[in-house]
N, C-alpha and C positions, 0 to 999 in steps of 0.2 A: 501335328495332332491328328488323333485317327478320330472316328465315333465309331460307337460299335452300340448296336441295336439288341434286345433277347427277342425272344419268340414275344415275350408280350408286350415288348416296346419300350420298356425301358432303357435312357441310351445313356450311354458311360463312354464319355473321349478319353483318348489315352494322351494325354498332354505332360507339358514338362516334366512336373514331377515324377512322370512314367515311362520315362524314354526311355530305359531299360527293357521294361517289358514289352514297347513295341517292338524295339529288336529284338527280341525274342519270338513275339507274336508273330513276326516276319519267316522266322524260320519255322516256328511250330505249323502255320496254315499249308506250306509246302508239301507237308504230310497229310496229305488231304481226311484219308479216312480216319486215321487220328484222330487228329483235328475236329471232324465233324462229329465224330464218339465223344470227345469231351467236354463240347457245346451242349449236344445232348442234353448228355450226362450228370452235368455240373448246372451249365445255365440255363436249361428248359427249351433252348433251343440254339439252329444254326446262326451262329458271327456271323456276318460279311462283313467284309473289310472294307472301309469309307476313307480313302485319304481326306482331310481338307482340302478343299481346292484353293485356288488363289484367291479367285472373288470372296471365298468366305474370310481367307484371311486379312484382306483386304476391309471386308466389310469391319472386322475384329479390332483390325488397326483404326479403324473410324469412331466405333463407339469408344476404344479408349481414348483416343483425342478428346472428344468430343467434349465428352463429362466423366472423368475417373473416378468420381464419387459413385457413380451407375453404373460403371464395367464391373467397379472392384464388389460393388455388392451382390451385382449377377453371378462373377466367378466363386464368391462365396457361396452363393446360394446351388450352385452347380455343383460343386467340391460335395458340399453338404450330401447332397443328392446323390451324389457318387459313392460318396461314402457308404452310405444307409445301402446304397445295392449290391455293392461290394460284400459289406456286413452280411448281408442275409442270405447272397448265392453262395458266398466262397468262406464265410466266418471272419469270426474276432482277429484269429491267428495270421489269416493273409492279408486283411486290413495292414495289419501293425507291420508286417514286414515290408510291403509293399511300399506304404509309404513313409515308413523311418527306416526300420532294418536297410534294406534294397535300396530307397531313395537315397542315402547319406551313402551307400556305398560305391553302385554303381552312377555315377556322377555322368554328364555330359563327358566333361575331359576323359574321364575315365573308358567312356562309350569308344570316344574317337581314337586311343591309343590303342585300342586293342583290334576296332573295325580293323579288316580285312579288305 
């Protein structure tokens, strides 16, 4: 899972359901001046790229332990959040793809048979 920040701080991780467009996201930033045109452009400002670190994953793997009842309503409330900003920089149409279109298609499995 990546997090990725706008210009005005709204932060959107790219997590399971979006493993797809992290590998993508991985080759599009390569292209740097691209790349930073369509931050621009589209999301009011430049990405930078935030792997997770271990500790955080870590920390992740603790609150699920912990109490599932409070993960599972925080990642709701996150998705949620996600969604709504996705909505509003990128529209209805890349919502819907992104996460049924693309997600049902491009699969994890699917991810690793094709890596290179």
């Amino acid at each position: 899972m990546c997090a990725v920040t706008t210009g005005d701080q709204n932060a959107v991780a790219i997590n399971a359901e979006l493993t797809f467009l992290d590998e993508m996201w991985h080759t599009f930033i390569l292209f740097t001046r691209d790349y930073a045109q369509f931050c621009h452009r589209y999301l009011g400002g430049y990405i930078h790229h935030a792997p997770t670190t271990y500790s955080e994953k870590k920390q992740t793997g603790h609150q699920f332990q912990k109490n599932f009842d409070d993960f599972l309503n925080q990642r709701k409330s996150e998705l949620k959040d996600q969604y709504s900003i996705i909505y509003d920089y990128l529209g209805e149409e890349t919502l819907i793809k992104w996460y049924e279109t693309y997600g049902e298609k491009y699969t994890k499995e699917y991810i690793k048979s094709v890596r290179k």
